[in-house]
N, C-alpha and C positions, 0 to 999 in steps of 0.2 A: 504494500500500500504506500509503503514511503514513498517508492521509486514512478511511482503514477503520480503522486504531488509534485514532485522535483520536475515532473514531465509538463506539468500542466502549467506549473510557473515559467517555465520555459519558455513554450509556446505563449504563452499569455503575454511573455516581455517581449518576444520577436514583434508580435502583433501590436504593442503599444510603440516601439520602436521604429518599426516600419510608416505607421503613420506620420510621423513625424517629419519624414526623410520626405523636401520635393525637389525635383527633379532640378537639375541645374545649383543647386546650391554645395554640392558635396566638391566642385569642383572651384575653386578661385582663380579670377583674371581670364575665363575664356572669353567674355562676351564684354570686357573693357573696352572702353579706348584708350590708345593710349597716350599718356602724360597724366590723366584726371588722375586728382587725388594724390599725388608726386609731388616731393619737395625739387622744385629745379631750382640750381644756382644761379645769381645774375652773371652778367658778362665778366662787369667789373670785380666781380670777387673770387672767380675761377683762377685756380695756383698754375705761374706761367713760370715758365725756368728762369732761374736767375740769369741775369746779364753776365757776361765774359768779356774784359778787358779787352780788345781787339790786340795782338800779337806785336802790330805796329804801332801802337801807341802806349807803352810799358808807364810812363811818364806822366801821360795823361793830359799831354799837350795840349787839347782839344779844349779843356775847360777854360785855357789860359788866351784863347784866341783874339779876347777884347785888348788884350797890352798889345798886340801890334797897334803901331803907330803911335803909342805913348811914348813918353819923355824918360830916361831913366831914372830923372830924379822925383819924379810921381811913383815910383814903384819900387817896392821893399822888399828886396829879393831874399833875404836872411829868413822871411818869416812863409815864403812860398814850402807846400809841403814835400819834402823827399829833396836829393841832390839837383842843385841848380847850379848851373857855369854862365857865366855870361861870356861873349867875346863881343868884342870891339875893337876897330881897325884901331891899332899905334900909331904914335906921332913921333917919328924919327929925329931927331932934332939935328941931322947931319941935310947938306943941299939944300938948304932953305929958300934958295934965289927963285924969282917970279918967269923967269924964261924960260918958255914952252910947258906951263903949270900944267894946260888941258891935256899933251898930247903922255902925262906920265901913266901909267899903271895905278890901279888902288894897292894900297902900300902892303907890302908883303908880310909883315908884322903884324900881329894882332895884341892886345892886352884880357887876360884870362883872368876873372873873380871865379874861385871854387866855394858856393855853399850848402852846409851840410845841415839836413832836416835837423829842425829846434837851436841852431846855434846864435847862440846871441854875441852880438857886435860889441865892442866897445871901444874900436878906433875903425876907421875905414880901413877896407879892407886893401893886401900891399898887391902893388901893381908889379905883375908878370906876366914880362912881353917875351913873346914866344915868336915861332915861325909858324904859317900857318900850316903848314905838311905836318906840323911836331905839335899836335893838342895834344897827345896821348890816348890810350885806350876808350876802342866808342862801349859805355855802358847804355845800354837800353833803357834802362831806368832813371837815367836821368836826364832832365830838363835842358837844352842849351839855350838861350834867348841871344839871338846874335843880333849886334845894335848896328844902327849905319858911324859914320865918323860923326855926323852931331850929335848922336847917344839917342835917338830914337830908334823902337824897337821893329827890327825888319820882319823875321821868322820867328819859330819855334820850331823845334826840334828834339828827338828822342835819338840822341848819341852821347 
């Protein structure tokens, strides 16, 4: 007699169970559209890869492009960030005479300032005149600003 009870509960729960159940519910997302009810990201806040340094510009040159054409006494080269040189054409102080001024060469001598990220000044800095074949070693990562002979700034460069 037990086993006829256990049988009829049985049956009895299939039967309550089964009413329950309608069609198309048992299954999720077939008959969606899609995006409803989806959190979607905006444009502006979707994760884009960080920027990379371009290979040729180690330096950073690119930020400093408003000093061309500035004066070099507007500009405080000590406190630009990372290794900065300036060169500017020398003043030989040998053949001074005015005869045939136009037809010379720009002067083969340049004057070299070497500064190093965070270093603080406390006399101008000393004037070394080089050749220009002999600047020494191009580092990538640093700054050159090459001035004309009145001290305004022509280029930039990453040597």
């Amino acid at each position: 007699m037990h086993v006829w009870t256990n049988t009829i509960v049985s049956a009895l729960a299939l039967v309550l169970l089964s009413a329950c159940y309608t069609p198309g519910s048992g299954v999720p997302g077939q008959n969606r559209r899609p995006g409803l009810g989806q959190y979607v990201v905006p444009v502006n806040q979707r994760p884009e890869p960080t920027r990379r340094i371009p290979d040729d510009d180690l330096c950073r040159s690119r930020l400093f492009l408003g000093l061309v054409g500035q004066h070099e006494g507007g500009i405080v080269f000590a406190v630009l960030p990372g290794r900065t040189r300036v060169v500017k054409p020398a003043e030989q102080e040998l053949d001074q005479d005015e005869f045939l001024q136009d037809t010379r060469p720009n002067p083969p001598f340049v004057e070299v300032r070497e500064y190093l990220s965070g270093q603080v000044l406390h006399a101008p800095a000393i004037r070394a005149v080089s050749r220009v074949d002999e600047l020494g070693p191009i580092m990538r990562d640093r700054l050159t600003v090459e001035l004309n002979a009145q001290g305004y700034v022509n280029r930039l460069t990453c040597r």
